[in-house]
C-alpha positions, 0 to 999 in steps of 0.5 A: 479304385477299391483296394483289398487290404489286410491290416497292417500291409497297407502300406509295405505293398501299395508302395510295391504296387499292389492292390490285394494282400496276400491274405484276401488274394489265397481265400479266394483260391482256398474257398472256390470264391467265383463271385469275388473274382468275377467282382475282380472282373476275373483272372485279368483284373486279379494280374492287374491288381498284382501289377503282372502281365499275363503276356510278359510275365512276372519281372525278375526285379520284382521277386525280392519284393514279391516274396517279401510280401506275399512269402517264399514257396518252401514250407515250414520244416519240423525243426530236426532232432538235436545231437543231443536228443540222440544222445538222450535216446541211446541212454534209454537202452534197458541194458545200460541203464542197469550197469549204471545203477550197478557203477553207481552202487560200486562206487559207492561201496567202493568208497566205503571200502577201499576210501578215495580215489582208488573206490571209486576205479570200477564204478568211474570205468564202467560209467565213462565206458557207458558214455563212449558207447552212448557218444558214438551211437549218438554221434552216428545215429545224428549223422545219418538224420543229417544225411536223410535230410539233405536227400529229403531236400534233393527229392523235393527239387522240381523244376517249373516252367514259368513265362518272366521278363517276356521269355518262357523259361525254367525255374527252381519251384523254390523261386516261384513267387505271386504273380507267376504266369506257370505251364503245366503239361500232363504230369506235372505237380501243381506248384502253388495255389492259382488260377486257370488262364487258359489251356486245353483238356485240363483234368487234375488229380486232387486225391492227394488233397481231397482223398478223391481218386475222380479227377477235376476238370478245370476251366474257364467256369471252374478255374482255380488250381490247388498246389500239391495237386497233379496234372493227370491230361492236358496242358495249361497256363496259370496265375500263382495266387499263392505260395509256401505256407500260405497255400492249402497244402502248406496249410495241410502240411504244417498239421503232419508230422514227417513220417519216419523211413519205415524198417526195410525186410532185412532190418525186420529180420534182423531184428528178429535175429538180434532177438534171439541172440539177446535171449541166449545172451540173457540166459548165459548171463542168468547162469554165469551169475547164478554159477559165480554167486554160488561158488562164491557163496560155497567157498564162503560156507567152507570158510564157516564165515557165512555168518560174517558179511564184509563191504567187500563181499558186497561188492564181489557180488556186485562186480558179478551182476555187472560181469553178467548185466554186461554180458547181456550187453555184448550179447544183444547185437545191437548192431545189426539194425544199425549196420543195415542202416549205416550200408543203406545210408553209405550206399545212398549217399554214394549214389547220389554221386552216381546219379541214382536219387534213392527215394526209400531205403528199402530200395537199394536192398531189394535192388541186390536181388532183381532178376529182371529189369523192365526198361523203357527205351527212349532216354534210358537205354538211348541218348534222347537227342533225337534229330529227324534223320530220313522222311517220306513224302509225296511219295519221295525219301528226304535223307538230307533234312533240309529244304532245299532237296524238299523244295525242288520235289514239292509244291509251296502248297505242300510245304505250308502243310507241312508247316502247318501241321509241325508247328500248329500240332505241337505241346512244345513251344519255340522260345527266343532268350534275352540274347535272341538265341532260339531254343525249343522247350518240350520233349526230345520227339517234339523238340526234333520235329519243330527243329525239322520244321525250323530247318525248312525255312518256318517260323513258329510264331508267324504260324501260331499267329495267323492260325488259332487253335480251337481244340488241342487232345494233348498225346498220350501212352494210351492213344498214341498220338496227338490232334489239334482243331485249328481255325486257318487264316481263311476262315477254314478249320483243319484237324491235324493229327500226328503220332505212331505210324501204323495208328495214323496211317489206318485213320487216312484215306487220303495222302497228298500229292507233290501238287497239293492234291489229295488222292484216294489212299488205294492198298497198294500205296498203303503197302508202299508206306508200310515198306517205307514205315519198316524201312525206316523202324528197320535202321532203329529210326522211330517213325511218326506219320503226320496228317491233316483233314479239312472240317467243311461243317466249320466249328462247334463248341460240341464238335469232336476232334475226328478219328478218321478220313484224313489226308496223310502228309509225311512219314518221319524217320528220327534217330535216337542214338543207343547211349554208347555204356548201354551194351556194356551194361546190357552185358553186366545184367545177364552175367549177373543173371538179370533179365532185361526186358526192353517195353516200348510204344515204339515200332516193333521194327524199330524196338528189334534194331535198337535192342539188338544193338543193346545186346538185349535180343541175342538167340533165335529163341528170345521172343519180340512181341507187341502190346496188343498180341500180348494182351490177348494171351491168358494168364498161363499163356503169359506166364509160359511166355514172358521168359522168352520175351525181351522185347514188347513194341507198341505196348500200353501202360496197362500192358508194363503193368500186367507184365510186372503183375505176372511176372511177379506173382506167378514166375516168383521174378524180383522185378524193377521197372522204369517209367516217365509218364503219368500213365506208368505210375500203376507199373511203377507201384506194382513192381518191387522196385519203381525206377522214374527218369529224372530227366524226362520223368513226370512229377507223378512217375518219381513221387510213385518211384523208389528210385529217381534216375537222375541222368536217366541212363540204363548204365546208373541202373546197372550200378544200383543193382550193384550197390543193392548186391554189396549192401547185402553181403556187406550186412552178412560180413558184419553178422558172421563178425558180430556172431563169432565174437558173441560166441566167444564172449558168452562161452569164455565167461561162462565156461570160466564162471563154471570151472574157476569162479572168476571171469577173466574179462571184466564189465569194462572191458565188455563195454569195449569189446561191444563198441569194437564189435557194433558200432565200429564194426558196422561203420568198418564192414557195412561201409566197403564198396562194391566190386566188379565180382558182385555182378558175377553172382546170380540175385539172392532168392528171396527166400534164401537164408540170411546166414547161409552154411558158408557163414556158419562154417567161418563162425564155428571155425573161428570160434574153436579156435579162439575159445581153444587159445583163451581157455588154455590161456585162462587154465594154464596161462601162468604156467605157459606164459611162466609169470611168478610175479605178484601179480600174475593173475591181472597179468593173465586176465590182461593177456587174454584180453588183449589177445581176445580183441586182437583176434577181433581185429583180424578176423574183421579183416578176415570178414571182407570176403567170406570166400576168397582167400585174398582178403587184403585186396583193395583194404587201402582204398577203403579208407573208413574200414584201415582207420577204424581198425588203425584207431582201433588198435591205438585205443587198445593200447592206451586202455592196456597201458594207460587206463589200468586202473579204469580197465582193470588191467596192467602194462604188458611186456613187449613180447606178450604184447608181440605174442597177443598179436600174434595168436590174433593174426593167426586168425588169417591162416585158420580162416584160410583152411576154413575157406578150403572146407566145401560147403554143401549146397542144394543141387537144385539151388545154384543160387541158394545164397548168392554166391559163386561155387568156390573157386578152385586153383589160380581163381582162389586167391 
């Protein structure tokens, strides 16, 4: 027996018994090498070398041993960024490399001049101050790489179907090993390099490999299979020759890099906002130095010692580059893009748990300003567990299901068939488990089918035993149905064909008879199934019709299945129950001003009755129409009637598209479309945001999806518009907090530069105020979750403004009033607050300090509704925003109480501690007048940023 051994295996796999190494076993799939296999005596002799049955399958007691030698089927993962690099990169911000050089001169004219320790406070506070801002930036920055990777490693979970231990079952594609035997059915990812065994139609897309869009025909002459590559028709079964790293795609793999999650729009504009802040912050800091340095310069000029320079002056000067380098700090909101980022990633990771899979991060953005929503209706809309509820045959209506109503109405001959046709015409497949408990594996239509076939007494494997299938044209969104060649056991060959009712029923001439006799099908009976056919769609049944033609001219390997001339047997009636929260949900779309659109292959009776279940046709003037009606309209024919349409029946794949393509470019819609099928990928990627079923949905549907659905129900939908919405006006509470207190930062020391010659608030204190307003205040206001409220409000235009005129008056009021009570305290504080003490200018400084971050504090409380009045509500449940704000306030005391000497400030006394809290808590009744001034709004734009008009009376509060 030859053996084909790489070095240094020899041993480990003969032991194993195995006579190819894994080496040799992936060159032969990798270079097409058809002559090794067929020296191999082909695809049975290479199972026979890797000791598997192509019949039995792998033995599960051997996959230890098969992925020790031939290796798992994970790929090699870039190791991820260190916490420590994190921290490496926030420390290259310009600004605070600046302050450094400036702590690190401090301390060291400070130790010059004032000697050790006391030299070294300013300098040692500004540089811890720099580290707890790099640590907390470092520190989130780390734990959100941490939480894309764990929803990386969810979206590449994929579930195969593989035969092991006799049985077809499924399995993770992590537990796939060497010697599987794999199904693959339309849509399905490759999940290892292998090997064709046998099947029908196969073509597999290998664009994602070779960048070539024309699909590749597999066979018995062309037979090898590349991991990574998608089943565009067809169905097969293959042998795994290689996994992991060892296949050409983990090959490819270990070459690329992973991409970066590309900015979202909004993370794009905001940057374009932190932008412009930065530049006026930088301009405020050039002239709060130039004015202080001036002044300082002046005052020294009338002292005549301008000619006699001091270490001290030196670091006067010093501590005002600081003051104005800080400003620059606390004047770039940094915290924008990573607000975006942290409401993004909260948001995705409470989805998960609500059963949404966001693929992009854009995606939950977007999703706040859908205003259409294109679903599909099996599965998503309905409880895809279908059950053959009435059918029709020999002219007679079975609501029972069973045999025993059939056998006394029909002919033995009639109900083999019958058999025949469920169980020879058929993708799925009827499986007995390890315990002999009987389950069928495939989709819910065919599964229904099989258990009606099941029901009247067949038997799966006895009718695939005594029949073979010469010809099988898998079904498809495009032909609607499915037809097998099959050769009978008395030499006869049969078509068989079954899918969309009206489609089936135009290919037949002929209907069978009680006796088994075939009849010319006259007009009158067809009309007869037409009635039955809309009877049935009528009580939201979906109807398949069943049919058979006997092939006289026998069998060629040219021959085609026919399209015409058959014989019909039955009309199946199957109900799919609406999914209970459905017409809820339905409900919640349409107050938020979200059209729902079912698109269905179904009857248009049948999409009529479910969608008037669902709430989704309510008026006379909403429009149902089929796909074949809507695709004969113009563009301007379409674009006056899609408003209108709520319902499109027998559609196409190609018709979802053309409907999202119009819908977008020529109504302005923000659409959101779900798919399952190969076929709905283009839809999938021409619409603004791509919703794949995680349940019933092909591989190639979720890889061109944004989101994966994964329970596939239409209520998860509903939520993820939801969690879109609050992202959205979550990034515009932490803006309209982060402008007002850059406005009064910037204006406090620049307007106290210009008149006094000092700042009252030092760089440390700066650096604090910073961490408070970004980091903190984006983990506490882009973290609340959504409330019911925010599906009472229509979507926000995509050309609205960001910061919209509400904001802008919460801004400005806030502001007035906080630069009113620092200024008058920074002019006139001894005086009012009667300090005569030694120390009574740190004393001041402290105060308005203290006051100054305490009016942050309210007025982050202040900033959980823009609107309404009532901003404590729900405050506890969100645990995040109360500990932040709790820690927020303990820190503030120990710098004010404790860390004098780094902070530059002093103890206070219990009652200006009192009055600091309360001139910030004043902030809540100033921002209850604000919220009382009307703003004027457009007249033609009700939905100009999002939000209801202002409430009036009881709706207030």
């Amino acid at each position: 027996m030859e053996m084909d051994f790489p070095n240094g295996f020899q041993d480990q796999e003969s032991l194993a018994g195995f006579r190819i190494g894994p080496d040799k076993l992936s060159t032969i799939v990798a270079s097409y090498d058809f002559r090794t296999l067929t020296r191999l005596k082909g695809v049975e002799g290479l199972a026979d070398r890797l000791n598997v049955s192509i019949d039995e399958g792998v033995n599960s007691i051997d996959v230890p041993i098969r992925q020790n030698i031939f290796g798992p089927n994970v790929y090699t993962e870039k190791p991820s960024k260190s916490f420590w690099l994190f921290l490496w990169d926030a420390l290259h911000d310009v600004t605070l490399i600046i302050l450094m050089v400036c702590a690190v001169v401090s301390v060291g004219v400070g130790l010059a001049t004032e000697g050790w320790p006391k030299g070294m406070y300013d300098g040692l506070g500004i540089l811890v101050s720099i580290l707890l801002v790099v640590t907390v930036t470092a520190v989130s920055d780390y734990k959100q790489s941490l939480q894309f990777k764990d929803l990386d490693k969810e979206k590449k979970k994929i579930s195969i179907q593989v035969i092991r231990d006799g049985f077809r079952q499924k399995i993770s594609i992590y537990d796939l090993v060497v010697g599987d035997v794999v199904h693959l059915s339309i849509g399905d990812q490759v999940p290892g390099d292998g090997i064709f065994l046998s099947g029908h139609n196969l073509s597999i897309d290998q664009s994602c490999l070779t960048g070539e869009s024309v699909p590749i025909d597999i066979h018995e002459k062309r037979p090898f299979l590349l991991a990574g590559t998608k089943v565009q028709d067809g169905s097969a079964k293959m042998l795994v020759t290689a996994v992991g790293m060892r296949t050409e795609w983990g090959k490819l793999m270990e070459t690329l890099s992973e991409g970066g999650e590309d900015e979202t729009p909004l993370q794009v504009k905001l940057n374009g906002v932190a932008t412009v802040i930065g530049k006026i912050g930088l301009v405020f800091a050039g002239l709060t130095f130039l004015v202080l340095s001036v002044r300082f310069l002046v005052e020294k000029g009338l002292r005549h010692e301008f000619t006699k320079w001091y270490s001290s002056d030196a670091l006067t000067l010093l501590n005002y580059f600081a003051t104005a380098v800080t400003i620059i700090v606390v004047a770039v909101p940094e915290g924008l893009p990573l607000a975006v980022t942290l409401s993004l990633a909260f948001a995705m990771k409470k989805l998960m748990s609500e059963h949404a899979l966001v693929r992009h991060l854009s995606a939950c953005e977007t999703m706040g300003s859908v205003t259409c929503i294109c679903t599909d209706k099996t599965g998503t809309l309905t409880t895809n567990h279908m059950v053959v509820n009435k059918t029709w045959i020999c002219g007679k209506i079975d609501a029972t299901g069973g045999s025993d109503a059939l056998d006394s109405s029909i002919s033995q001959h009639v109900l083999n068939i019958l058999l025949q046709a469920i169980f020879n015409n058929t993708g799925s497949e009827v499986v007995k488990n390890k315990d002999g408990k009987i389950s069928i594996l495939g989709t819910p239509t065919e599964s229904a089918i099989l258990e009606y076939g099941l029901r009247l007494g067949g038997d799966f494997d006895e009718q695939r035993s005594v029949c073979k299938l010469l010809k099988v044209e898998p079904f498809n969104s495009e032909r609607k149905r499915m037809s097998v060649l099959a050769a009978l056991p008395d030499g006869k060959v049969r078509a068989f064909c079954k899918g969309a009712s009206e489609i089936i029923l135009k290919m037949c001439d002929k209907s069978i008879n009680a006796n088994g006799e075939s009849v010319p099908l006259s007009d009158e009976h067809v009309r007869d199934v037409l009635d039955v056919i809309n009877a049935f769609a009528c009580e939201a049944l979906r109807t398949l019709c069943l049919a058979f033609k006997d092939i006289d001219d026998g069998f060629h390997e040219t021959s085609s299945i026919p399209d015409h001339s058959y014989t019909l047997i039955a009309v199946v009636g199957i109900k799919d129950p609406v999914r209970p929260e459905v017409k809820d949900a339905v409900r919640t779309c349409q107050d938020a001003g979200i059209t729902v659109r079912m698109i269905t292959g179904d009857n248009i009776n049948t999409a009529k009755a479910i969608a008037k279940e669902c709430g989704i046709l309510k008026d006379d003037d909403d429009l149902a129409i089929e796909g074949p009606v809507f695709r004969r309209l113009s563009p301007n024919e379409m674009k006056s009637a899609i408003p209108r349409i709520k319902v499109m029946a027998r559609s196409s794949p190609t018709d979802k598209h053309v409907l999202v393509k119009i819908s977008r470019s020529m109504l302005d819609d923000v659409v959101a479309v779900t798919g399952d099928g190969t076929n709905d990928a283009p839809a999938l990627h021409e619409a603004d945001i791509g919703l794949a079923m995680g349940i019933a949905g092909s591989e190639v549907a979720k890889e061109s999806a944004d989101v994966i659905v994964m329970d596939d129900n239409f209520s998860t939908i509903v939520t993820v518009a939801k969690w879109g919405r609050s992202v959205y006006i979550n990034i515009q509470k932490f803006v309209q907090f982060q402008l007002t207190v850059n406005i009064v930062a910037l204006m406090i020391n620049f307007i106290s530069a210009c008149v006094s010659g000092s700042a009252p608030l030092t760089a440390v204190q700066l650096l604090w105020v910073n961490l408070i307003m970004d980091t903190l205040g984006a983990l506490a206001l882009a973290t609340e979750p959504p409330h019911d409220g925010l599906m009472k409000r229509l979507p926000v235009k995509k050309t609205a403004s960001f910061i919209t005129m509400t904001m802008w008056r919460n801004i400005i009021g806030q502001s007035i009033y906080q630069l009113s009570i620092l200024l008058v305290l920074n002019f006139l504080g001894k005086q009012l607050l009667r300090i005569r003490a030694s120390n009574a200018t740190a004393v001041v400084n402290t105060f308005i300090f203290n006051t100054f971050v305490f009016c942050q504090v309210f007025n982050e409380i202040n900033s959980r509704d823009m609107e309404k009045i009532n901003v404590f509500k729900g405050i506890l449940g969100n645990w995040i925003f109360t500990g932040i704000i709790a820690s927020t306030v303990v820190f503030q005391v120990i710098m004010v109480e404790f860390l004098g000497t780094f902070a530059g400030t002093v103890p206070l006394s219990w009652q200006l501690w009192l009055l600091s809290v309360l001139l910030g808590a004043f902030s809540i009744p100033v921002a209850v007048v604000l919220k009382c001034i009307p703003v004027k709004r457009k007249a033609d734009d009700a939905q100009h940023d999002g939000y209801d008009l202002l409430p009036t009376g009881p709706q207030l509060a």
